[in-house]
C-alpha positions in Angstrom: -27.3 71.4 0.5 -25.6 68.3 2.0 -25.0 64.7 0.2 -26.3 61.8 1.1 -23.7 58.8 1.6 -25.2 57.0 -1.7 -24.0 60.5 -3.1 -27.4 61.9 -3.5 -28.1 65.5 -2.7 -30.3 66.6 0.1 -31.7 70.2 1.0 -32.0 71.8 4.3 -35.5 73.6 5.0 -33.7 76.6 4.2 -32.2 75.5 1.0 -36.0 74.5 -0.2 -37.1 77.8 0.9 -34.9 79.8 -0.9 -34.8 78.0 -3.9 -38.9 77.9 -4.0 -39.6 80.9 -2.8 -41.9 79.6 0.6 -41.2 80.5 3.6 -40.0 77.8 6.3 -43.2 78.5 8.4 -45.3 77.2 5.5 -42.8 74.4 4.8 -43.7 73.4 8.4 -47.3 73.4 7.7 -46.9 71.3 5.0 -45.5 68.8 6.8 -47.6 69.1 9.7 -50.5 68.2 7.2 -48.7 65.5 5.2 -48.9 67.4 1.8 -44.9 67.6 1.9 -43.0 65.4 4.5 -39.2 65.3 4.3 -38.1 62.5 3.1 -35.2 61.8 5.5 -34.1 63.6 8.9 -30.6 63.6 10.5 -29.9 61.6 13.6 -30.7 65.1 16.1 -34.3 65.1 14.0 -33.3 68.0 11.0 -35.5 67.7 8.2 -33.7 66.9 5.4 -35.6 67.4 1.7 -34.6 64.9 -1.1 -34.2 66.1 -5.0 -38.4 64.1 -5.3 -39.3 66.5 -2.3 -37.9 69.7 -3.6 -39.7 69.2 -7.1 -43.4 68.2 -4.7 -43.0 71.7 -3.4 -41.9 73.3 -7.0 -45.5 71.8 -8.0 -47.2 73.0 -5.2 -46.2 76.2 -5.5 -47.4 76.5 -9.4 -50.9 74.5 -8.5 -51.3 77.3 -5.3 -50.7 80.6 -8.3 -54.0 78.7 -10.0 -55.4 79.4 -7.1 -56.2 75.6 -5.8 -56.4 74.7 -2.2 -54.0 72.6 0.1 -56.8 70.2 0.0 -57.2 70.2 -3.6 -53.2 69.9 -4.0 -53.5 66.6 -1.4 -56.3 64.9 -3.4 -54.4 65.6 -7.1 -51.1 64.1 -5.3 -53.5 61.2 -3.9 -54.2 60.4 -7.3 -52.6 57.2 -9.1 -49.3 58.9 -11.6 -50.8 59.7 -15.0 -54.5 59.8 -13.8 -55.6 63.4 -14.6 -59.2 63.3 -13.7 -58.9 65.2 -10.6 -56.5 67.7 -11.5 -58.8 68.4 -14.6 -61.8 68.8 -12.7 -60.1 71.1 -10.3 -59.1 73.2 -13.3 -62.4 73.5 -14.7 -63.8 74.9 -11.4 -61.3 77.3 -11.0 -61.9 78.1 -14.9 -65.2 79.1 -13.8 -64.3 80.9 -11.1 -61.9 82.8 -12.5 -64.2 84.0 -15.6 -67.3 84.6 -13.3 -64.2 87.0 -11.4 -63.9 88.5 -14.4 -67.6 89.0 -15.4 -67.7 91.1 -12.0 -65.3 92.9 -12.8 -66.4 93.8 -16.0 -69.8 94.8 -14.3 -67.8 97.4 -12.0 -66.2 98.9 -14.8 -69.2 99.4 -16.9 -70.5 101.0 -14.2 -67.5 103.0 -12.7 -66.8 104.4 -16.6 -70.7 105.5 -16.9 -70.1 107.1 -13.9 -66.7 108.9 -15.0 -68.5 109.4 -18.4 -71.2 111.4 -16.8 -69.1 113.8 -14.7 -67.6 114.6 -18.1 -70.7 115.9 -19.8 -72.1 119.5 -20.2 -75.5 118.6 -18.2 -73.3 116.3 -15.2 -75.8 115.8 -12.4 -74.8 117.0 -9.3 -73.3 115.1 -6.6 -76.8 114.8 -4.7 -78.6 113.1 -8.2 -75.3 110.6 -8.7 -75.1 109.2 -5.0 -79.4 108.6 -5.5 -77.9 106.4 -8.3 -75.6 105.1 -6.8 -78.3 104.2 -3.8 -80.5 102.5 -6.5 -77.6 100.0 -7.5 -77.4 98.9 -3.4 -80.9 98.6 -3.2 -80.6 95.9 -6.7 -78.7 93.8 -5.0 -81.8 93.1 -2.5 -83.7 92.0 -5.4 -81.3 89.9 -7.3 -80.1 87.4 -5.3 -75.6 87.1 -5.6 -76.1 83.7 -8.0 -79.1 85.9 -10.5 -76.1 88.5 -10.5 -73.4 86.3 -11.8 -76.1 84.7 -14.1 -76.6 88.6 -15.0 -72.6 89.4 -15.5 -71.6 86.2 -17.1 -74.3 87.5 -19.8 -73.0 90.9 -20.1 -68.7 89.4 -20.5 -70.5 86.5 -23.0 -71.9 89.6 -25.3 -68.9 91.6 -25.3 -68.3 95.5 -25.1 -68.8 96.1 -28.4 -72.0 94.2 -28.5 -73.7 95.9 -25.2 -72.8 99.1 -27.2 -75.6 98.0 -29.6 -77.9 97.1 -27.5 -77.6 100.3 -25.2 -78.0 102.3 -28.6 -81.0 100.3 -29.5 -82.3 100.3 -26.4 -82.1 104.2 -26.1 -83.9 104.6 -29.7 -86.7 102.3 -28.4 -86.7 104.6 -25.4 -87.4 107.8 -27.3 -89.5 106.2 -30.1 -92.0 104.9 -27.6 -91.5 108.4 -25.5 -92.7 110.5 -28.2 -95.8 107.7 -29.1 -96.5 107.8 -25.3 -96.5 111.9 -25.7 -99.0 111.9 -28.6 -100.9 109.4 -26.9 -100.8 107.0 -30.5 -104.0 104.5 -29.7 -101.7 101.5 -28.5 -103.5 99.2 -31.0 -102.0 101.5 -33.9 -99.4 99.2 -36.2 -97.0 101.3 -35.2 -97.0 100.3 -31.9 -97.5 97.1 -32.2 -94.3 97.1 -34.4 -92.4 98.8 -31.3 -93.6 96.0 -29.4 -92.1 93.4 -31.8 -88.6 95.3 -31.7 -89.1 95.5 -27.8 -89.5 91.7 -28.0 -86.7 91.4 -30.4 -83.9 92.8 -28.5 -85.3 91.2 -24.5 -84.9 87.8 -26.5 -81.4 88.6 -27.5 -80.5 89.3 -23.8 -82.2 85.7 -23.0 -80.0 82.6 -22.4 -81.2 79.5 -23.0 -81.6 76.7 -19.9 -81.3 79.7 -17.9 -84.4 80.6 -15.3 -85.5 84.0 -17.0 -88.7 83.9 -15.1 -86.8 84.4 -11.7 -85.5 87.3 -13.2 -87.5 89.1 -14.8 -89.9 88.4 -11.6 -87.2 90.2 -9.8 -86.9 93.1 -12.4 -90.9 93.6 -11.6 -90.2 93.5 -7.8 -87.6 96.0 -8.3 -89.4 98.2 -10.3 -92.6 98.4 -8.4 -90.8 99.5 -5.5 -88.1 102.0 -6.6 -89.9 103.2 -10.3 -88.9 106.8 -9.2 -85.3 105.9 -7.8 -84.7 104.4 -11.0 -85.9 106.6 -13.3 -83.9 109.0 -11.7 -80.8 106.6 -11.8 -81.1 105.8 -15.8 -82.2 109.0 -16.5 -78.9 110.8 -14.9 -77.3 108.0 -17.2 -78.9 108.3 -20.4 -78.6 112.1 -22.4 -82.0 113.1 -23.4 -84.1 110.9 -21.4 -85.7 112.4 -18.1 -86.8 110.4 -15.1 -90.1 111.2 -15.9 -90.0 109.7 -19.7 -89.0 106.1 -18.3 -92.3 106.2 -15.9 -94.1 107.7 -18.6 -92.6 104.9 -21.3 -93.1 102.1 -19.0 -96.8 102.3 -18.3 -97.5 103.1 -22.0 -95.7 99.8 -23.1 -98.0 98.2 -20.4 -101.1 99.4 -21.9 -100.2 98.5 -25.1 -99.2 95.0 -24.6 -102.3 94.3 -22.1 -104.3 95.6 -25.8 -101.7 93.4 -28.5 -103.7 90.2 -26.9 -101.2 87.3 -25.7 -99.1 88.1 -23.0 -95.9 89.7 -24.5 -92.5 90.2 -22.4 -91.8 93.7 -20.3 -88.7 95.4 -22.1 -85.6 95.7 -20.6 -85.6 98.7 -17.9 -82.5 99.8 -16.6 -80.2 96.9 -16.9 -79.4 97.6 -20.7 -78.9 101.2 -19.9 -77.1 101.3 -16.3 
């Protein structure tokens, strides 16, 4: 650190990089783009930082560990002093991005601890029936496109662990209620049944989201389970104690019948996404 002749004190490149932590490559860059010029060189052309410049890079370095861009950074600078319009914009983007992150994340761990949680039991499936599970989640993501995914995780981190735990259990006791119905063959107009369908409808409208485009959804959910009804059986069925591949096939068309007999049109229950 060196003094001005007014007294002031002025920072070498090296001074600004050890006392911010960047390195003096990426001090260069920042010149070379204008985010960070120095504000004074020597007379042989040394860059020479002024006590303003050193705090610019202080800044930058906290706005870069939010995770905005160099560009971003430029256009929050570019902004008149006390306007925070842009830099609040900015943050609510990265807000977003940050808790859609962790949404994802939450989806991998539901799924990794399943996975760990079925090892553990009595009945584990063998390696051969997990990695056919495993196969069915690849082949989802061919049916969902990546931004019906987010809209699918956001969903699942907005309910909560605890809540999902509900659902799974009430989703299961659907499963075997309408298991042993489909079993006995109850006539699908029987009130019992038609109350199953009303619990069915019950707990797909809890997984609902207003504004959102269920239809493109559930149209997916169909896709997917035309095409891979065995694959997934097998995959919720390896998750689910109790339930074999065959009683989701089995539960599935029997729902169908009875809601083609309940008159309107009545909403397909949630397959394996509840479960998984």
């Amino acid at each position: 650190m060196t003094e001005n002749e007014g007294g002031e004190r002025r920072h070498t490149i090296g001074d600004v990089a050890r006392a911010t932590g960047i390195s003096v490559r990426t001090l260069h860059h920042y010149d070379d783009i204008g985010l960070v010029t120095a504000g004074e060189r020597t007379p042989s052309g040394h860059r020479r930082y002024t006590e303003d410049d050193l705090r610019k890079v202080h800044r930058i370095r906290a706005l870069r560990n939010l995770g905005l861009s160099l560009e971003d950074i430029a256009s929050v600078f570019s902004e008149p002093p006390g306007d925070l319009t842009t830099l609040r914009d900015l943050l609510d983007v990265r807000l977003a991005e940050i808790e859609l992150g962790i949404a994802r994340l939450m989806q991998v761990k539901e799924q990794i601890t399943g996975l760990l949680a079925l090892t553990d039991r009595p009945d584990a499936p063998d390696s051969e029936r997990l990695l056919a599970g495993l196969e069915s989640m690849s082949v989802y993501a061919t049916y969902f496109t990546q931004d019906m995914r987010d809209e699918l995780a956001r969903r699942r981190a907005a309910l909560g662990e605890e809540t999902l735990t509900g659902l799974r259990d009430e989703w299961l006791e659907l499963m075997r209620e309408t298991r042993d119905h489909a079993q006995a063959d109850t006539p699908v107009t029987d009130p019992q049944i038609q109350s199953l369908l009303t619990r069915w409808d019950a707990l797909t409208t809890r997984l609902r989201a207003d504004g959102h485009d269920d239809e493109r959804l559930e149209a997916a959910g169909r896709a997917f389970w035309r095409d891979y009804a065995t694959e997934i059986s097998e995959s919720v069925a390896a998750q689910t104690p109790g339930l074999a591949p065959e009683h989701l096939k089995a539960v599935m068309e029997y729902l169908g019948r009875a809601r083609r007999g309940s008159g309107p049109e009545r909403s397909a229950p949630p397959e394996a996404g509840i479960s998984a």
